[in-house]
C-alpha positions as semicolon CSV with decimal commas, in nm:
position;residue;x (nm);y (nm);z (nm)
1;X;-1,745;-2,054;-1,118
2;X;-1,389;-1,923;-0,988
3;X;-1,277;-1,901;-1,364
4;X;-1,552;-1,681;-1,522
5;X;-1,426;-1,365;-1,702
6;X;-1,533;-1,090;-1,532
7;X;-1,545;-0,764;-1,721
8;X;-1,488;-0,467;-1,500
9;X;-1,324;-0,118;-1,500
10;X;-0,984;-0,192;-1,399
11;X;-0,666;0,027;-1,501
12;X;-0,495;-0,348;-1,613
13;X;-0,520;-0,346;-1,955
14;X;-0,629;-0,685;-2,110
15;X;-0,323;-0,720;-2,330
16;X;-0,026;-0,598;-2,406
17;X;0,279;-0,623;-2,660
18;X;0,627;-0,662;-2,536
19;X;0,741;-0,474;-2,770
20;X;0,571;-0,184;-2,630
21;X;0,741;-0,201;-2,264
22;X;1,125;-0,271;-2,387
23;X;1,105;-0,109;-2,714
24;X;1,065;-0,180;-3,092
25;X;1,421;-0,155;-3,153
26;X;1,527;-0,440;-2,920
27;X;1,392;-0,650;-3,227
28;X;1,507;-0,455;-3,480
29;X;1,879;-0,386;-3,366
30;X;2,056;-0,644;-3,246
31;X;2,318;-0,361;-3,085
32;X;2,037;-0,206;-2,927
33;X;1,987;-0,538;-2,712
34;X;2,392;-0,579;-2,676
35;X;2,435;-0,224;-2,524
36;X;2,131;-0,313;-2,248
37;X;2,394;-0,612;-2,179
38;X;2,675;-0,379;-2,121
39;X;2,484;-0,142;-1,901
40;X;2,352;-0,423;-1,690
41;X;2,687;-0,535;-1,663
42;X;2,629;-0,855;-1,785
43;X;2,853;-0,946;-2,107
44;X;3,174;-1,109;-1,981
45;X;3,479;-0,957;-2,120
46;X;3,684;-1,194;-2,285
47;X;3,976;-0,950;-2,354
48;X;4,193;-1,051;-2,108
49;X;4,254;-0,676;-1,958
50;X;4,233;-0,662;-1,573
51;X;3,870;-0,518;-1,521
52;X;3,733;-0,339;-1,209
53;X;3,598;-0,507;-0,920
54;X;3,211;-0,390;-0,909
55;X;3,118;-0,222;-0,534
56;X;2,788;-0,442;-0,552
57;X;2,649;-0,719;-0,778
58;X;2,446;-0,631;-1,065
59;X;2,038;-0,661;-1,044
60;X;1,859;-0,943;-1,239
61;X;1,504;-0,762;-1,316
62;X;1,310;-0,824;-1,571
63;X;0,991;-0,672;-1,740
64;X;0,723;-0,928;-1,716
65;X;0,430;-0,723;-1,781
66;X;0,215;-0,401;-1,743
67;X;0,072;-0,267;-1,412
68;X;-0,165;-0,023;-1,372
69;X;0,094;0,249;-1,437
70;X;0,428;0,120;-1,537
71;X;0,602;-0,203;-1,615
72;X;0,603;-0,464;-1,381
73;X;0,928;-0,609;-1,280
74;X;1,048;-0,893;-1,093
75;X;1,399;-0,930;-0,981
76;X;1,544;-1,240;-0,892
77;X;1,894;-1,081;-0,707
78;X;1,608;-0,920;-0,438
79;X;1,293;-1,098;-0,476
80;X;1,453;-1,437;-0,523
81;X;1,624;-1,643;-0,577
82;X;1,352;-1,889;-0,614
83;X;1,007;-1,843;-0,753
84;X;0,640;-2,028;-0,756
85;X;0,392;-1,929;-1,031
86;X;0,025;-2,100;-0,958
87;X;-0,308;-2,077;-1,027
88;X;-0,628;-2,242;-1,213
89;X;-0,618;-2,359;-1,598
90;X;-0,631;-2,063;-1,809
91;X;-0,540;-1,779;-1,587
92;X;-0,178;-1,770;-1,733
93;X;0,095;-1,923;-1,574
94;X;0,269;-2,036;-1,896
95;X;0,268;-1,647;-2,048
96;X;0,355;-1,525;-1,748
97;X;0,677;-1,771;-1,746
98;X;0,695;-1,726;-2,137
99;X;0,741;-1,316;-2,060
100;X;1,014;-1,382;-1,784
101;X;1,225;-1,547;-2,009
102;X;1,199;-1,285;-2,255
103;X;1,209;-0,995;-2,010
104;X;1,495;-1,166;-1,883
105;X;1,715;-1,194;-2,241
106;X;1,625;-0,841;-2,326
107;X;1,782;-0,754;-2,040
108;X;2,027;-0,973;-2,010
109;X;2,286;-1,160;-2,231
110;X;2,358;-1,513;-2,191
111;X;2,677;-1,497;-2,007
């Protein structure tokens, strides 16, 4: 059967919190999470005041999980713009998707 755990050495751990790859205080401090924003140039100022033409669009990456030695990220700006997650029931399409999403507003603000 295709869909039988397998227990084996591998460096990919068998959980992890998301906490742990963006940080405890992106919970904790909401100015924590609004500062990521403004160095991933993604808040829009609403000021008014003429701002700065950027030299080359921003990224959209995202942390969507642990590898064997970092984060994993995806970014939709180079590795996109379209995506297709697959695979048998249970092996974890929906967390996957789930983590993206977060990844993607820790990272990111709405605007």
């Amino acid at each position: 059967d295709s869909s039988t755990v397998i227990e084996d050495s591998s460096d990919i751990p068998n959980s992890v919190m998301f906490l742990s790859l963006v940080g405890n205080e992106t919970a904790s401090d909401a100015g924590f999470a609004v500062e990521r924003w403004r160095e991933n140039n993604t808040i829009i100022d609403r000021s008014g005041a003429t701002l700065p033409r950027l030299k080359k669009a921003g990224n959209l990456r995202a942390i969507v999980g642990q590898g064997a030695t970092d984060a994993m990220t995806l970014d939709l700006r180079t590795q996109g713009p379209h995506a297709l997650v697959g695979g048998t029931t249970g092996a974890g399409k929906s967390e996957f998707l789930q983590a993206w999403v977060l990844g993607m507003a820790a990272a990111h603000s709405p605007d």
